[in-house]
PDB file of N, CA, C and O in Angstrom:
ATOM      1  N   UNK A   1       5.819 -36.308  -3.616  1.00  0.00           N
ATOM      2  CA  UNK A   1       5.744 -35.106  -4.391  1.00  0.00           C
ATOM      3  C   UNK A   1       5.199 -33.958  -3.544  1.00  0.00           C
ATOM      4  O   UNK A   1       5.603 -32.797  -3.471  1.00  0.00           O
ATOM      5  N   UNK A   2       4.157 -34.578  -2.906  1.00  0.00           N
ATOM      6  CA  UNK A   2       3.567 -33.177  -1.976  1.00  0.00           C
ATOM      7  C   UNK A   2       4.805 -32.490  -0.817  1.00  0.00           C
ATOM      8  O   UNK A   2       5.048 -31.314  -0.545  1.00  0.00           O
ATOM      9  N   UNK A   3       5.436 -33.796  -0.296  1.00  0.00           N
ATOM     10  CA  UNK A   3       6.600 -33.016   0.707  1.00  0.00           C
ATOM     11  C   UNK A   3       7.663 -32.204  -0.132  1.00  0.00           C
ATOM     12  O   UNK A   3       8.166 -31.183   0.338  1.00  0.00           O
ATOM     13  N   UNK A   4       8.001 -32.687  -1.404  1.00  0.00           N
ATOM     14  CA  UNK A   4       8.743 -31.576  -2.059  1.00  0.00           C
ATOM     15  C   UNK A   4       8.053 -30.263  -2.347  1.00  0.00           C
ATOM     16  O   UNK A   4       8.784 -29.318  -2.048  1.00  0.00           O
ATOM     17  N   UNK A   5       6.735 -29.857  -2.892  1.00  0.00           N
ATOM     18  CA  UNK A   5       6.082 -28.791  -2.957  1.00  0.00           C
ATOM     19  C   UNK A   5       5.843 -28.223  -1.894  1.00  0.00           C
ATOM     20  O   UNK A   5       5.530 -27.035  -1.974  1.00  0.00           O
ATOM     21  N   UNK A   6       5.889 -28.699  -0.892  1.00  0.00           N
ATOM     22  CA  UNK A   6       5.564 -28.054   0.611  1.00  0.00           C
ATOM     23  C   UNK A   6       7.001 -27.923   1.185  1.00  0.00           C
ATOM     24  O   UNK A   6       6.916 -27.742   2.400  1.00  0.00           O
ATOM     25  N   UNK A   7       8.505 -27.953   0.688  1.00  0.00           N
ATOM     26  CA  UNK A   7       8.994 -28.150   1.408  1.00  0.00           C
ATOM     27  C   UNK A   7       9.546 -26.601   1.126  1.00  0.00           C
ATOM     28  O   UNK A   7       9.382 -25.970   0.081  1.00  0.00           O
ATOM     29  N   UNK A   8      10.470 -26.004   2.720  1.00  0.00           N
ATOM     30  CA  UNK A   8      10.836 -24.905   2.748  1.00  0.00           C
ATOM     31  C   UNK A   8      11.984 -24.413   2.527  1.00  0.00           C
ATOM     32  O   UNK A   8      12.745 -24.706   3.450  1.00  0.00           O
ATOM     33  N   UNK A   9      12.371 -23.925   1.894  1.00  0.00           N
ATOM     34  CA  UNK A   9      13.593 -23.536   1.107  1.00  0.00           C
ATOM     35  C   UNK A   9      14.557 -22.114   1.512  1.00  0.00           C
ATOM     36  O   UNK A   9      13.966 -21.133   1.060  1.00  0.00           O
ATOM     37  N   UNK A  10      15.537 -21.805   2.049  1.00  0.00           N
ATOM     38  CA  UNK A  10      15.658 -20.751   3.011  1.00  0.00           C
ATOM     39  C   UNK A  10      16.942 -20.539   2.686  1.00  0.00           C
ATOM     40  O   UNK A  10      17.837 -21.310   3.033  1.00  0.00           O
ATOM     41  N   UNK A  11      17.204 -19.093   1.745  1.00  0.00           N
ATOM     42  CA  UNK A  11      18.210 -19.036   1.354  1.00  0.00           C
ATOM     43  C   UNK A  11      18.197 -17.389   1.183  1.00  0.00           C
ATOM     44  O   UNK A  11      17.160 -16.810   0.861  1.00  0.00           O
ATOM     45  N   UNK A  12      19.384 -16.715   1.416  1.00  0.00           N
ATOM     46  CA  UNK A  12      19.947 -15.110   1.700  1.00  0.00           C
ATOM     47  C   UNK A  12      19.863 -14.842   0.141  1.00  0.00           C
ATOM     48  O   UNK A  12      20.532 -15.507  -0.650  1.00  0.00           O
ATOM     49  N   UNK A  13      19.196 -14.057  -0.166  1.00  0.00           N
ATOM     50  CA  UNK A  13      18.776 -13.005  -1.716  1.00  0.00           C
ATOM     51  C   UNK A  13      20.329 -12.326  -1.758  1.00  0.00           C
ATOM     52  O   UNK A  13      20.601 -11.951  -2.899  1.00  0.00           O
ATOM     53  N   UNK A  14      21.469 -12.068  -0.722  1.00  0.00           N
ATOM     54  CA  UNK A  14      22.339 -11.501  -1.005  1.00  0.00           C
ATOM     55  C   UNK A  14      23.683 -11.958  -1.638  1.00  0.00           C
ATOM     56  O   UNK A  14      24.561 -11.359  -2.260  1.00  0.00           O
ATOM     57  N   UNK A  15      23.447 -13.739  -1.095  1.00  0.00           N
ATOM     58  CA  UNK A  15      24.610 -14.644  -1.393  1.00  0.00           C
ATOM     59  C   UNK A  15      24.532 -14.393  -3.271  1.00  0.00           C
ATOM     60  O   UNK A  15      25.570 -14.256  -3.917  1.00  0.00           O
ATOM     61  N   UNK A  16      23.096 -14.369  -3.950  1.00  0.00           N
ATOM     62  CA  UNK A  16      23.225 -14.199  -5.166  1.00  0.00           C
ATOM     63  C   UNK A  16      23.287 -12.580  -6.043  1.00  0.00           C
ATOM     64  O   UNK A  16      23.754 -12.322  -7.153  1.00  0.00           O
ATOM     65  N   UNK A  17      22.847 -11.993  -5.377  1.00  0.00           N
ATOM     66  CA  UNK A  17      22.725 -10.219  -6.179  1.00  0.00           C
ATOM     67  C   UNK A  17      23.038  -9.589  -4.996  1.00  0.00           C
ATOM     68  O   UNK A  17      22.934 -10.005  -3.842  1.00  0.00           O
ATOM     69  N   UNK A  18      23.530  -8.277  -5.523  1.00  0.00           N
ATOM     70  CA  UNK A  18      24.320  -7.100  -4.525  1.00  0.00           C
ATOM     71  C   UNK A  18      22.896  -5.936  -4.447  1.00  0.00           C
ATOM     72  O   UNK A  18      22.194  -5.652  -5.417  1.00  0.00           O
ATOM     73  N   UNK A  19      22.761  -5.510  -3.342  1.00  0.00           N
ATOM     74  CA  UNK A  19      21.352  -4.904  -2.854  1.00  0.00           C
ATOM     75  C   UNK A  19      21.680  -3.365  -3.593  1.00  0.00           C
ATOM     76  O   UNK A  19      20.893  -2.442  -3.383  1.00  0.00           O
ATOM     77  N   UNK A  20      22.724  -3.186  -4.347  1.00  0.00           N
ATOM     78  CA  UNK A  20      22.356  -2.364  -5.863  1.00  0.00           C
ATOM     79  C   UNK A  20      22.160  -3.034  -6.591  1.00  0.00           C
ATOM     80  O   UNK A  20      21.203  -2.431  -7.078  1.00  0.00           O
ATOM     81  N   UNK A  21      22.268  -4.062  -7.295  1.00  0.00           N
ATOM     82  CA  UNK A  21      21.763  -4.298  -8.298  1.00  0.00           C
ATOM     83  C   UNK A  21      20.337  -4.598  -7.906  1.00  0.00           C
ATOM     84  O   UNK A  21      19.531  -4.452  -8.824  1.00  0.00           O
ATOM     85  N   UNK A  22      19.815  -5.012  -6.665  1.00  0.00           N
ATOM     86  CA  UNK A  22      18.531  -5.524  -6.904  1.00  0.00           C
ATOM     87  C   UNK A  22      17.890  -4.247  -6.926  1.00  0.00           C
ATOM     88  O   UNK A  22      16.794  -4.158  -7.480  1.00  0.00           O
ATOM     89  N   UNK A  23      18.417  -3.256  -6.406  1.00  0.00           N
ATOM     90  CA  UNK A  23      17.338  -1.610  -6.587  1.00  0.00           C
ATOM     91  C   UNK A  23      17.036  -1.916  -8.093  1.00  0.00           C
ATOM     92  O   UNK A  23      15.963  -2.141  -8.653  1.00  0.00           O
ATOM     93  N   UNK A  24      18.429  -1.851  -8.617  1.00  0.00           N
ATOM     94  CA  UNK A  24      18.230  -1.712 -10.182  1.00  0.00           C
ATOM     95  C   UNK A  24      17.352  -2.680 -10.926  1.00  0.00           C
ATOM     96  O   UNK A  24      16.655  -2.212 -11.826  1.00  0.00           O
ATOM     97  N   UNK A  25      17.312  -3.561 -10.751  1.00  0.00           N
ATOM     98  CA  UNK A  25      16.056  -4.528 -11.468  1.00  0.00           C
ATOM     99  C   UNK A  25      14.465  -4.266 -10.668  1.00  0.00           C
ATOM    100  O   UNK A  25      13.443  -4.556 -11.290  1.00  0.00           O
ATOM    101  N   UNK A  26      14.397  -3.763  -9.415  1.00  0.00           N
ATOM    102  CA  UNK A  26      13.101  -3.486  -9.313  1.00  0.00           C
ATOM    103  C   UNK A  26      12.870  -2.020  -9.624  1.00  0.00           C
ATOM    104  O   UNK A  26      11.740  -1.796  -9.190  1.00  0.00           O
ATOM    105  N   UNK A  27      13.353  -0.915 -10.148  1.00  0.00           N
ATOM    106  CA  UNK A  27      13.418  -0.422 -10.813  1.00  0.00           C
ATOM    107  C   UNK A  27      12.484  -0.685 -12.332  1.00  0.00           C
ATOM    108  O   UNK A  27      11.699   0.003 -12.985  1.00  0.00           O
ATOM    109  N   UNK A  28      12.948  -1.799 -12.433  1.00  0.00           N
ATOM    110  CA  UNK A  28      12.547  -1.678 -13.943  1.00  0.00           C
ATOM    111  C   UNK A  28      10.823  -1.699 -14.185  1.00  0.00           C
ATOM    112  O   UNK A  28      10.352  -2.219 -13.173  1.00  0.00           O
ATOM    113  N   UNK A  29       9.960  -1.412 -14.931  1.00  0.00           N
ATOM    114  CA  UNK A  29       8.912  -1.249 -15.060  1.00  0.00           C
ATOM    115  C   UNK A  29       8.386  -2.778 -14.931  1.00  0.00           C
ATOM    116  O   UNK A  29       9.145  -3.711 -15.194  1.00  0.00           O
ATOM    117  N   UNK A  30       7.448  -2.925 -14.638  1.00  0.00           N
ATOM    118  CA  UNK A  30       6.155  -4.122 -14.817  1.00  0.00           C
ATOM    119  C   UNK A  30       4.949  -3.821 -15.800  1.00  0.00           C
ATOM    120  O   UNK A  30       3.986  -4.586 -15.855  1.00  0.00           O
ATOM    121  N   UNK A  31       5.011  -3.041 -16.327  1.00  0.00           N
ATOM    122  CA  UNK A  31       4.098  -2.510 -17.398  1.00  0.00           C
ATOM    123  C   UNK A  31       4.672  -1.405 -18.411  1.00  0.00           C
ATOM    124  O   UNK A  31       5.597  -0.673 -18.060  1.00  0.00           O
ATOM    125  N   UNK A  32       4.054  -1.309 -19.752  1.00  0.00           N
ATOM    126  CA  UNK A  32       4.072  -0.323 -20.643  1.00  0.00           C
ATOM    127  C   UNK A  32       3.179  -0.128 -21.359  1.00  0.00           C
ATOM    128  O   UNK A  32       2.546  -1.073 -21.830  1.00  0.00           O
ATOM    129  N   UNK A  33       2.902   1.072 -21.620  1.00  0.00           N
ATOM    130  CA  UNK A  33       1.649   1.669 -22.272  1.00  0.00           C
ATOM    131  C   UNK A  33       2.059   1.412 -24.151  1.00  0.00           C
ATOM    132  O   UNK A  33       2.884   1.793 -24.981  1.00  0.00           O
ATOM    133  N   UNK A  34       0.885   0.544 -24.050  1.00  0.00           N
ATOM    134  CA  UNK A  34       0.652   0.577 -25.681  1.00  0.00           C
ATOM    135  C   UNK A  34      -0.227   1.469 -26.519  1.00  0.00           C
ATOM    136  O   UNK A  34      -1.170   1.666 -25.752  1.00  0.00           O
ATOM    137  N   UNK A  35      -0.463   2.060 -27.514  1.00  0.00           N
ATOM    138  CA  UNK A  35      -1.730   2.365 -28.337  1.00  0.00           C
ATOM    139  C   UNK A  35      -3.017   2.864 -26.499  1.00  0.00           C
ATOM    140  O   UNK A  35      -4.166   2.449 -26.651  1.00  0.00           O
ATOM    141  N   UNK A  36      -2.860   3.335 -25.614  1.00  0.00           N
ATOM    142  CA  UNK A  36      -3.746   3.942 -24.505  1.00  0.00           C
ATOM    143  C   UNK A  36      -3.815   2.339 -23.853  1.00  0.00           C
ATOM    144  O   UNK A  36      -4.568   2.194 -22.890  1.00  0.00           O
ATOM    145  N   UNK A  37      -3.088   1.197 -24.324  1.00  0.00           N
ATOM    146  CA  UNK A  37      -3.065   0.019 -23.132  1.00  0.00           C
ATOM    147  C   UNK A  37      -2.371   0.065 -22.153  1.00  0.00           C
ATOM    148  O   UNK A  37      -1.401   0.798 -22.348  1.00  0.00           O
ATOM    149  N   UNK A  38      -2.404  -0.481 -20.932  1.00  0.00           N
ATOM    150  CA  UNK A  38      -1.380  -1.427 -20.153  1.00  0.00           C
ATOM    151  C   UNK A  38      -1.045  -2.478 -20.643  1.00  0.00           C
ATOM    152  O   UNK A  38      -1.970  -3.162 -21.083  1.00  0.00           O
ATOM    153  N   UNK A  39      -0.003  -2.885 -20.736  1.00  0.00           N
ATOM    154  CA  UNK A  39       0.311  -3.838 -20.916  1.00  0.00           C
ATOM    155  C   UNK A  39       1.863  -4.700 -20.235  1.00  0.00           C
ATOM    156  O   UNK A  39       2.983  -4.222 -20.414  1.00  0.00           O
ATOM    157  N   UNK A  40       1.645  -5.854 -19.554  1.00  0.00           N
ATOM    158  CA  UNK A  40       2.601  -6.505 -18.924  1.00  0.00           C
ATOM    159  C   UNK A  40       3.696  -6.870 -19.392  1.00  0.00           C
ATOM    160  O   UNK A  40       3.692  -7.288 -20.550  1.00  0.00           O
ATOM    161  N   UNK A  41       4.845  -6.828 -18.712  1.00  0.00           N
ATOM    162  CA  UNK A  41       6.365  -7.166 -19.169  1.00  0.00           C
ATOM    163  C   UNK A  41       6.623  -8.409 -18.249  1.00  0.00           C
ATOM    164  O   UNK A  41       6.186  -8.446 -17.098  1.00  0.00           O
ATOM    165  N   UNK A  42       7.443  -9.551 -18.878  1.00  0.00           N
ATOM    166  CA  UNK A  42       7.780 -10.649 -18.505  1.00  0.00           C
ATOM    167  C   UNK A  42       9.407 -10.369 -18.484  1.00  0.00           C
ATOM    168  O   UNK A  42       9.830 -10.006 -19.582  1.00  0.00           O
ATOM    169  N   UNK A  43      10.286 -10.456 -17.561  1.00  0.00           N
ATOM    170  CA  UNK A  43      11.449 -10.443 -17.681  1.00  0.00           C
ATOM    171  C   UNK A  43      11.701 -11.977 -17.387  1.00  0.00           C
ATOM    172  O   UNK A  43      11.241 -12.819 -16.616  1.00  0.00           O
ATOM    173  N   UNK A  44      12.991 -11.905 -18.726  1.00  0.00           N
ATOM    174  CA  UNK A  44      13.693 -13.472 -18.085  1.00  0.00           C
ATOM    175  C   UNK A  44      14.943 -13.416 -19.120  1.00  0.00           C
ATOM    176  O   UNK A  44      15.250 -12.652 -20.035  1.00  0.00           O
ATOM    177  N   UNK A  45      15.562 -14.662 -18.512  1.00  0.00           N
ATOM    178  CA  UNK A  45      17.083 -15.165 -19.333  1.00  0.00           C
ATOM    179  C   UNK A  45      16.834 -16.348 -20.334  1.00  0.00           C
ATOM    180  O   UNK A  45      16.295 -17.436 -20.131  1.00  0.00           O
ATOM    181  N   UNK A  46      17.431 -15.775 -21.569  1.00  0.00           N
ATOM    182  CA  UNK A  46      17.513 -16.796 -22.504  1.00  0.00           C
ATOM    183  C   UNK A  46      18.783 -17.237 -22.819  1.00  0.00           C
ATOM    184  O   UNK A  46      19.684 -16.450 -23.109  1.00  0.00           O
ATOM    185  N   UNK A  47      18.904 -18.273 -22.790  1.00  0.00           N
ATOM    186  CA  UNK A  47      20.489 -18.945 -23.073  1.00  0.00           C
ATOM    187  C   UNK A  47      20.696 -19.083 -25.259  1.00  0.00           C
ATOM    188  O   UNK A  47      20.006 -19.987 -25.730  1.00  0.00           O
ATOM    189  N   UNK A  48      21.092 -18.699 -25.751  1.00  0.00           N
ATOM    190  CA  UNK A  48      21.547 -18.848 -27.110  1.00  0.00           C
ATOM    191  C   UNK A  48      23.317 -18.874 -27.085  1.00  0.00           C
ATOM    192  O   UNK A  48      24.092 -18.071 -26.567  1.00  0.00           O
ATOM    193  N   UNK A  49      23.595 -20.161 -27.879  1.00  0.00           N
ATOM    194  CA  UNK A  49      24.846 -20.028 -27.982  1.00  0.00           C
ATOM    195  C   UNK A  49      26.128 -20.042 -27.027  1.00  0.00           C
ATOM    196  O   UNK A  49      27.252 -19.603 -27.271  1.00  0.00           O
ATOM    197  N   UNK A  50      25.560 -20.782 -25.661  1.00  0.00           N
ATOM    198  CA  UNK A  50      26.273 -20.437 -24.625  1.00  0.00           C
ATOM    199  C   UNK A  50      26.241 -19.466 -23.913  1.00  0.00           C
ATOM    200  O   UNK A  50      26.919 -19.502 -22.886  1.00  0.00           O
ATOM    201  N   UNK A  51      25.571 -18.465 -24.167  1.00  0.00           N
ATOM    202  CA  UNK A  51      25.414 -16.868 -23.681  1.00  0.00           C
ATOM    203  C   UNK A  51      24.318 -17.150 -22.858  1.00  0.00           C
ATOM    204  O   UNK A  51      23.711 -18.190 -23.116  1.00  0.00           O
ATOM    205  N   UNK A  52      23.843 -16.314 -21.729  1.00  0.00           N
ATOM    206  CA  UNK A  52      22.766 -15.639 -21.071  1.00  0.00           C
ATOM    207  C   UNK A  52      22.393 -14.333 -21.746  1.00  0.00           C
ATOM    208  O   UNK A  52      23.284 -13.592 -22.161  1.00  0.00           O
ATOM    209  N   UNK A  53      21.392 -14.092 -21.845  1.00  0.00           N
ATOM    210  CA  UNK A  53      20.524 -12.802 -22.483  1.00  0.00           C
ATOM    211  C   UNK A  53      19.826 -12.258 -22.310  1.00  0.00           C
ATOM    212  O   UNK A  53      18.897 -12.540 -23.066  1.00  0.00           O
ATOM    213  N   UNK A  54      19.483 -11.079 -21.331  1.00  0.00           N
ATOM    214  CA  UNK A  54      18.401 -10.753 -20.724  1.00  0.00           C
ATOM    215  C   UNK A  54      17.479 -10.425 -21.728  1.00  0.00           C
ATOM    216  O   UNK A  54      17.773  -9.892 -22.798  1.00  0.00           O
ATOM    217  N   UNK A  55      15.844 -10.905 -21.190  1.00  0.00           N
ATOM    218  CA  UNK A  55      15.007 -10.489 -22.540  1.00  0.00           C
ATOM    219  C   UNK A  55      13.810  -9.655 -21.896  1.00  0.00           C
ATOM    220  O   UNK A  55      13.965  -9.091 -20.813  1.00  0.00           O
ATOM    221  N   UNK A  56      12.980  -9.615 -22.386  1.00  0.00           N
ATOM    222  CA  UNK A  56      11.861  -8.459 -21.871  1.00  0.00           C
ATOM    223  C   UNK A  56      10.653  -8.791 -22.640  1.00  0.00           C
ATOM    224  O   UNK A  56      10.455  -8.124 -23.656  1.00  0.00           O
ATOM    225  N   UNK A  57      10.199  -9.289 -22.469  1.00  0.00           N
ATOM    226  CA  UNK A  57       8.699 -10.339 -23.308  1.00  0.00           C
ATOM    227  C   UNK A  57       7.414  -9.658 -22.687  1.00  0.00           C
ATOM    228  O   UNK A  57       6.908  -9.953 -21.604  1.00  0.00           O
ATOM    229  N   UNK A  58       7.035  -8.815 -23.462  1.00  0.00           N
ATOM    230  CA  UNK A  58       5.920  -8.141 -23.446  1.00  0.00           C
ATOM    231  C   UNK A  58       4.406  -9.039 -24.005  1.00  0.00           C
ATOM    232  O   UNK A  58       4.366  -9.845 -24.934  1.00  0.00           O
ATOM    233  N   UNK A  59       3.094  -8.545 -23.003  1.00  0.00           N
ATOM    234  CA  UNK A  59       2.390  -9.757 -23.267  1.00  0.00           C
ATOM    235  C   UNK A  59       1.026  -8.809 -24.021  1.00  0.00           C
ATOM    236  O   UNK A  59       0.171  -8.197 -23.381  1.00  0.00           O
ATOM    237  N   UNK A  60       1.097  -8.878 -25.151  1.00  0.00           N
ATOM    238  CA  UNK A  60       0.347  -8.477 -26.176  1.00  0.00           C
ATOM    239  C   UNK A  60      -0.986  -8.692 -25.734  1.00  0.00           C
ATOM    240  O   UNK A  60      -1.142  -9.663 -24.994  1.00  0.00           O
ATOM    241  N   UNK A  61      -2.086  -7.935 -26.048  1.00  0.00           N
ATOM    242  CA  UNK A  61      -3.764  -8.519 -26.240  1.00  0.00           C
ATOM    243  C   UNK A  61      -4.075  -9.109 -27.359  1.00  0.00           C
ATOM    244  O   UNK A  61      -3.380  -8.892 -28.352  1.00  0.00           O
ATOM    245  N   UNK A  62      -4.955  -9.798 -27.409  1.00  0.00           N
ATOM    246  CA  UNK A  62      -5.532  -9.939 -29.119  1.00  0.00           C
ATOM    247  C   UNK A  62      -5.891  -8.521 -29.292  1.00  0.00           C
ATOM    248  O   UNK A  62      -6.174  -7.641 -28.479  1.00  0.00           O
ATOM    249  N   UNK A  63      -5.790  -8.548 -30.720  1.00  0.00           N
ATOM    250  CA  UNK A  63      -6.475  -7.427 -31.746  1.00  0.00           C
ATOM    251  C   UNK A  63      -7.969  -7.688 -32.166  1.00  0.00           C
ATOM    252  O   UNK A  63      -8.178  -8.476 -33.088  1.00  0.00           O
ATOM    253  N   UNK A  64      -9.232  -6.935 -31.404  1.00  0.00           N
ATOM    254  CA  UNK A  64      -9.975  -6.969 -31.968  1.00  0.00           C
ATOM    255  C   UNK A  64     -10.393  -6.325 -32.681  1.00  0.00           C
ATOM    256  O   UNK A  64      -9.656  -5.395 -33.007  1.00  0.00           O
ATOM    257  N   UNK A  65     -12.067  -6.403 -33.501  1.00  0.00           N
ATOM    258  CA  UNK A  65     -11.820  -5.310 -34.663  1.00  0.00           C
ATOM    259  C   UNK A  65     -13.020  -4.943 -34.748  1.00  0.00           C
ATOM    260  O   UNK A  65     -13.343  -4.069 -35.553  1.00  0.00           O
TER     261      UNK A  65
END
């Protein structure tokens, strides 16, 4: 298990995304202002129905009071 976690993996970022689209996703924010918060954005793909779906999962605080 440890040689798989240590092992090195070496692969071209271009064979999968075109260096516009990757402008365009780092582009996208890592944060948004809530109520005077920061608050963090989780991007990821959800599969429903056979589909891919890009989603945007924002990570809430508790509400204190």
């Amino acid at each position: 298990m440890d040689d798989f976690r240590n092992a090195r993996i070496n692969f071209n970022q271009y064979d999968f995304i075109t260096p516009e689209e990757r402008e365009k996703y780092l582009a996208l924010p890592s944060t948004v202002e809530i109520r005077d918060r920061e608050v963090d954005v989780d991007y990821d793909i959800d599969k429903r129905g056979g589909e891919s779906i890009p989603v945007a999962r924002l990570r809430l605080p508790k509400l204190t009071r």
